[in-house]
C-alpha positions as CSV (number, residue, x, y, z in Angstrom):
1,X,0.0,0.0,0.0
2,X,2.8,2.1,1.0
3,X,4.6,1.8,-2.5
4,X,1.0,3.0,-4.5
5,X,0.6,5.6,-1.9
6,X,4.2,7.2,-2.3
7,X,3.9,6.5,-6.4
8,X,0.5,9.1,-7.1
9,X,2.3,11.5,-3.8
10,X,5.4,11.5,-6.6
11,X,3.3,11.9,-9.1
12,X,1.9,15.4,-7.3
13,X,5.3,15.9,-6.2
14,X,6.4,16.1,-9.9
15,X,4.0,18.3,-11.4
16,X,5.6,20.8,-8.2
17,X,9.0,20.5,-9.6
18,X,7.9,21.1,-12.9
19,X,7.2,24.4,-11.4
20,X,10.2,24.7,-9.9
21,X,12.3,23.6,-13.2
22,X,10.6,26.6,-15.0
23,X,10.4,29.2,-12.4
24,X,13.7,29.1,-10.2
25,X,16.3,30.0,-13.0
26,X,14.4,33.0,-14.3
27,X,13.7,34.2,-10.5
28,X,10.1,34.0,-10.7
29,X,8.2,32.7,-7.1
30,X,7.1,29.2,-7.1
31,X,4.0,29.9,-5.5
32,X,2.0,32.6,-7.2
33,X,0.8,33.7,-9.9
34,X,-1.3,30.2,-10.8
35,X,0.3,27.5,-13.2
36,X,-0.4,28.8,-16.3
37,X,0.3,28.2,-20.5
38,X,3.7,29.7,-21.2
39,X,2.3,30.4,-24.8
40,X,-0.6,32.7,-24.1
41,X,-0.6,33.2,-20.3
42,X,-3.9,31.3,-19.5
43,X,-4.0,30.2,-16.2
44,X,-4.7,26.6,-16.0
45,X,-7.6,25.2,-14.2
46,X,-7.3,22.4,-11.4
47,X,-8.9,19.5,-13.8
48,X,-6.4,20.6,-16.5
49,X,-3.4,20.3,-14.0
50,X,-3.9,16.6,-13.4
51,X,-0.2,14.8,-13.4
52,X,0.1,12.9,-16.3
53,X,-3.7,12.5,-16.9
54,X,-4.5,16.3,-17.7
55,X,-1.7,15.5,-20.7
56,X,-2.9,12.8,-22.5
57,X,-6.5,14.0,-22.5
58,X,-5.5,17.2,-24.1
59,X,-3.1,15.5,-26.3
60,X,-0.3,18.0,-25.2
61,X,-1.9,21.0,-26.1
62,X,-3.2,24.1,-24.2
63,X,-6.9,24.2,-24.1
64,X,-6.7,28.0,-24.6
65,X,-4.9,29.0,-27.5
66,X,-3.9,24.7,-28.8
67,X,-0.1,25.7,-28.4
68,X,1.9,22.4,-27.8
69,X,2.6,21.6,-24.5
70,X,6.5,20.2,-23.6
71,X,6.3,16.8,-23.1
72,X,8.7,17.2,-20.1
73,X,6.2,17.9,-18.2
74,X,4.2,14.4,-17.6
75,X,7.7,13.0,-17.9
76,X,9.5,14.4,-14.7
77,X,5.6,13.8,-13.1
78,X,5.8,10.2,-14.2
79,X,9.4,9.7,-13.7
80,X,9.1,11.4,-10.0
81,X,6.1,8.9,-9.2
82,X,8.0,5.9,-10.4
83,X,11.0,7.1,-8.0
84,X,9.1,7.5,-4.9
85,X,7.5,4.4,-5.3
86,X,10.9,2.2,-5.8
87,X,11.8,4.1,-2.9
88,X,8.9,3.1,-0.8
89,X,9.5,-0.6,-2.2
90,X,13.3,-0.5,-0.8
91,X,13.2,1.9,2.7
92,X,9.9,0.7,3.9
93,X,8.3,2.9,6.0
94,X,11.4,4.7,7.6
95,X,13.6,7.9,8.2
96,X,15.5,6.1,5.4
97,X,12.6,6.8,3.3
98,X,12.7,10.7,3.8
99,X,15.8,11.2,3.1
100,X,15.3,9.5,0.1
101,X,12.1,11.3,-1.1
102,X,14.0,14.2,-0.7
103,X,17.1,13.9,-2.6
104,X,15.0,12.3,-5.4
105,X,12.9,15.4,-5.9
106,X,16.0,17.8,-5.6
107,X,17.5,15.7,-8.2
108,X,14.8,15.3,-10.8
109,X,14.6,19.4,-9.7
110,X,17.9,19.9,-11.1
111,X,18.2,17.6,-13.8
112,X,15.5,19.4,-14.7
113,X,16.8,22.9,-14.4
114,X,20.3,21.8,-16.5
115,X,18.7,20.4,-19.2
116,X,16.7,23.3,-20.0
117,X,18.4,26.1,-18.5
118,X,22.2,24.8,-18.5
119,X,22.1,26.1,-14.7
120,X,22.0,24.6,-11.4
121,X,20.4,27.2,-9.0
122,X,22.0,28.2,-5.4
123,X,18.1,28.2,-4.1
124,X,18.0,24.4,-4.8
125,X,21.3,23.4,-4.3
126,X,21.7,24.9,-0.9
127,X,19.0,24.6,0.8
128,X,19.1,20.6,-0.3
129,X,22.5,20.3,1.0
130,X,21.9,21.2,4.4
131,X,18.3,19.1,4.4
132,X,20.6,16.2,2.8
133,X,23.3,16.3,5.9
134,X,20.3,16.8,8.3
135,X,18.3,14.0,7.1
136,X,21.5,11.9,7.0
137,X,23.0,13.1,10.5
138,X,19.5,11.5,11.9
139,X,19.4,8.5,9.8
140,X,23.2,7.7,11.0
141,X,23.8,9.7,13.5
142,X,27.5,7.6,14.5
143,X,28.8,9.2,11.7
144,X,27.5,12.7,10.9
145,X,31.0,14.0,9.9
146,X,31.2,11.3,7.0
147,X,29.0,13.5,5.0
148,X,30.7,17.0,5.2
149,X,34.2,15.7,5.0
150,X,32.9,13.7,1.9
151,X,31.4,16.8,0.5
152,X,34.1,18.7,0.4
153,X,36.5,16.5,-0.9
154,X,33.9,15.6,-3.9
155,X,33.6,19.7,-4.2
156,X,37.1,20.1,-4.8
157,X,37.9,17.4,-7.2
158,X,35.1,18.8,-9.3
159,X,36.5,22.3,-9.2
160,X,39.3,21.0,-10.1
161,X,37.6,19.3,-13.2
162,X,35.4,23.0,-13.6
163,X,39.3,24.4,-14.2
164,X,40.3,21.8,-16.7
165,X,37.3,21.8,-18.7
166,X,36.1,25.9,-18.9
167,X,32.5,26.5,-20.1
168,X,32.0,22.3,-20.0
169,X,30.8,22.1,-16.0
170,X,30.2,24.9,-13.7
171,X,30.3,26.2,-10.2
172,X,27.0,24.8,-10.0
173,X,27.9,21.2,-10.6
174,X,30.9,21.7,-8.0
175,X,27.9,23.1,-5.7
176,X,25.4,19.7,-6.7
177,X,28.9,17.3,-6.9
178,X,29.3,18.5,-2.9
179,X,25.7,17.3,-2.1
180,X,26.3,14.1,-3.4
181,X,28.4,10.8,-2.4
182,X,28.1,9.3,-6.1
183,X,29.6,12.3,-7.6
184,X,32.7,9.8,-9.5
185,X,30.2,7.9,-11.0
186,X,28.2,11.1,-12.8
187,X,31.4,12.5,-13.6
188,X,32.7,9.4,-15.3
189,X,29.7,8.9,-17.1
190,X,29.7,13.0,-18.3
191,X,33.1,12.7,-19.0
192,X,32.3,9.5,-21.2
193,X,29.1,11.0,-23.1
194,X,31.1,14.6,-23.5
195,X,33.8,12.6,-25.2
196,X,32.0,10.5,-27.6
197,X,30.2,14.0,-28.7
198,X,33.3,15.4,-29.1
199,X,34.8,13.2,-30.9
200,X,32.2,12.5,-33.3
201,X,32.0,16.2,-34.0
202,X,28.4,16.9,-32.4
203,X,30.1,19.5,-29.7
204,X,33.1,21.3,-29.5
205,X,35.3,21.3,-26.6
206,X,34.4,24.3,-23.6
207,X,30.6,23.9,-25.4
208,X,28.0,23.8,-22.3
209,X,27.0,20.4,-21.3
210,X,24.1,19.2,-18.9
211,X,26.8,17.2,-16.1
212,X,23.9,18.2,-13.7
213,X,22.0,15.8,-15.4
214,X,24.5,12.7,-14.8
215,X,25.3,13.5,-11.8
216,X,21.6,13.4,-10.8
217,X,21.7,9.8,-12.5
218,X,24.8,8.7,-10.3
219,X,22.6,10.1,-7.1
220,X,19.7,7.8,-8.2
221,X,22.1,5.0,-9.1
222,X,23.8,5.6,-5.4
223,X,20.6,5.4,-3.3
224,X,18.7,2.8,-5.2
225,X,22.2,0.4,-5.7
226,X,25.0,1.7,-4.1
227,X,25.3,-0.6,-1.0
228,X,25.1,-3.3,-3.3
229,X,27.9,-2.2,-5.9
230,X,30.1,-1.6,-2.8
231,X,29.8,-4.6,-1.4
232,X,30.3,-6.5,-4.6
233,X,34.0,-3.9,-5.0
234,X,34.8,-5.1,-1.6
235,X,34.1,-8.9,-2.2
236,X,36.4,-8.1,-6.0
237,X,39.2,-6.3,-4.3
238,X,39.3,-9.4,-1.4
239,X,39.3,-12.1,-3.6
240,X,42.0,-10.2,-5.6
C-alpha cells in the first residue's frame, strides 16, 4: 500500500517541480501567480493540471490557444512517481525513506533545471545540501561528519575538473557534486558522453553540457544500488 501511496504522492510531487524547473532560474516565485500556458498566459484550471492525466486528454496541447505543451512535463511527473514508489518498495516505511524522497525530488529538480536552462540554482542546491546532511546526520547519527568531509572533498575534485574543462561544467555542478556521495560515477559517465560528442564532432570542446544531469543519474544509481555495488568492489578487491 505504501509503495501505490508514495507513487501518485510522486506523481503530485512532480508536477511541483515542474514548477520549480521553469520558475527558479528566471527568479520568478514558485508559488504565485497560478500555473499557467507559457504560450498565451492562461492560467490553468485544477482538472487541467492533473499529473500525467490532464496531458494525454489534451493531447499535449493548451486548451486556450492549442499551443503544444513540452512533453517534459508528464515525464519528470511520471518519472518522479516511479522514483518515490521504488523508494517506498526499498526503505519501507522509515527515516530512510525521507531522506530518500527528498534527494529524489531535488535531483529530478535539477536535472531538470540543467537540461533546459544549462544552470544549477543556489536556491535548490543549498537549501538541499543542508536538508541532505540533516536527514543523514538522523538517519546515521555515528557518523554525521562522514557527509561534510565527503562533500568537500567531492567539491574540490570537481572544481578542479570545472578548471580543466572551462564553459563544460560549472560552479553549479561543484555546488550539486558537494551534495552528493556518487559524484565519481556522474562525472565518469559525463566525461564518457562529453567525449564521444566530441569526438564524433556533435560538440566542441568548452561547449555547455548538462553534467547536472549525470550527476543526478549517479545520485539515483547511489541510493537505489549503491550498498550493493560496494559490497560487490569489496568482495572483487578481497578475492583479488
Amino acid at each position: 500500500m505504501i509503495v501505490v501511496v508514495a507513487g501518485f504522492f510522486g506523481l503530485v510531487i512532480g508536477s511541483f517541480l515542474n514548477v520549480v524547473i521553469h520558475r527558479v532560474p528566471i527568479r520568478q516565485s514558485i508559488v504565485r501567480p497560478s500555473s499557467r500556458c507559457p504560450s498565451c498566459g492562461e492560467r490553468i484550471e485544477s482538472f487541467d493540471n492533473l499529473p500525467v492525466l490532464s496531458y494525454l486528454v489534451l493531447r499535449g496541447r493548451c486548451r486556450s490557444c492549442k499551443a503544444h505543451i513540452s512533453p517534459r512535463y508528464p515525464l519528470v511527473e511520471a518519472l518522479t512517481g516511479v522514483l518515490f514508489a521504488l523508494a517506498a518498495y526499498g526503505f519501507g516505511l522509515s527515516l530512510s525513506l525521507a531522506w530518500a524522497l527528498v534527494l529524489i525530488s531535488v535531483l529530478v529538480a535539477l536535472a531538470g533545471t540543467d537540461l533546459e536552462h544549462r544552470l544549477l540554482p543556489n536556491a535548490i542546491v543549498v537549501p538541499a545540501a543542508v536538508v541532505g546532511f540533516l536527514l543523514s546526520a538522523v538517519v546515521d547519527p555515528e557518523r554525521w561528519w562522514i557527509y561534510p568531509v565527503s562533500a568537500v572533498a567531492v567539491a574540490a575534485g570537481l572544481f578542479a575538473l570545472a578548471l580543466a574543462y572551462p564553459g563544460g561544467m560549472g560552479m553549479g555542478d561543484v555546488k550539486m557534486g558537494g551534495m552528493l556521495l556518487a559524484v565519481f560515477i556522474g562525472a565518469l559517465l559525463g566525461a564518457l558522453v562529453s567525449g564521444v560528442l566530441m569526438v564524433t564532432g556533435a560538440v566542441e570542446r568548452g561547449s555547455a553540457l548538462p553534467f547536472g544531469v549525470f550527476l543526478a543519474l549517479a545520485g539515483v544509481f547511489a541510493l537505489f544500488l549503491g550498498q550493493d555495488v560496494w559490497g560487490w568492489y569489496l568482495r572483487l578487491v578481497r578475492g583479488a
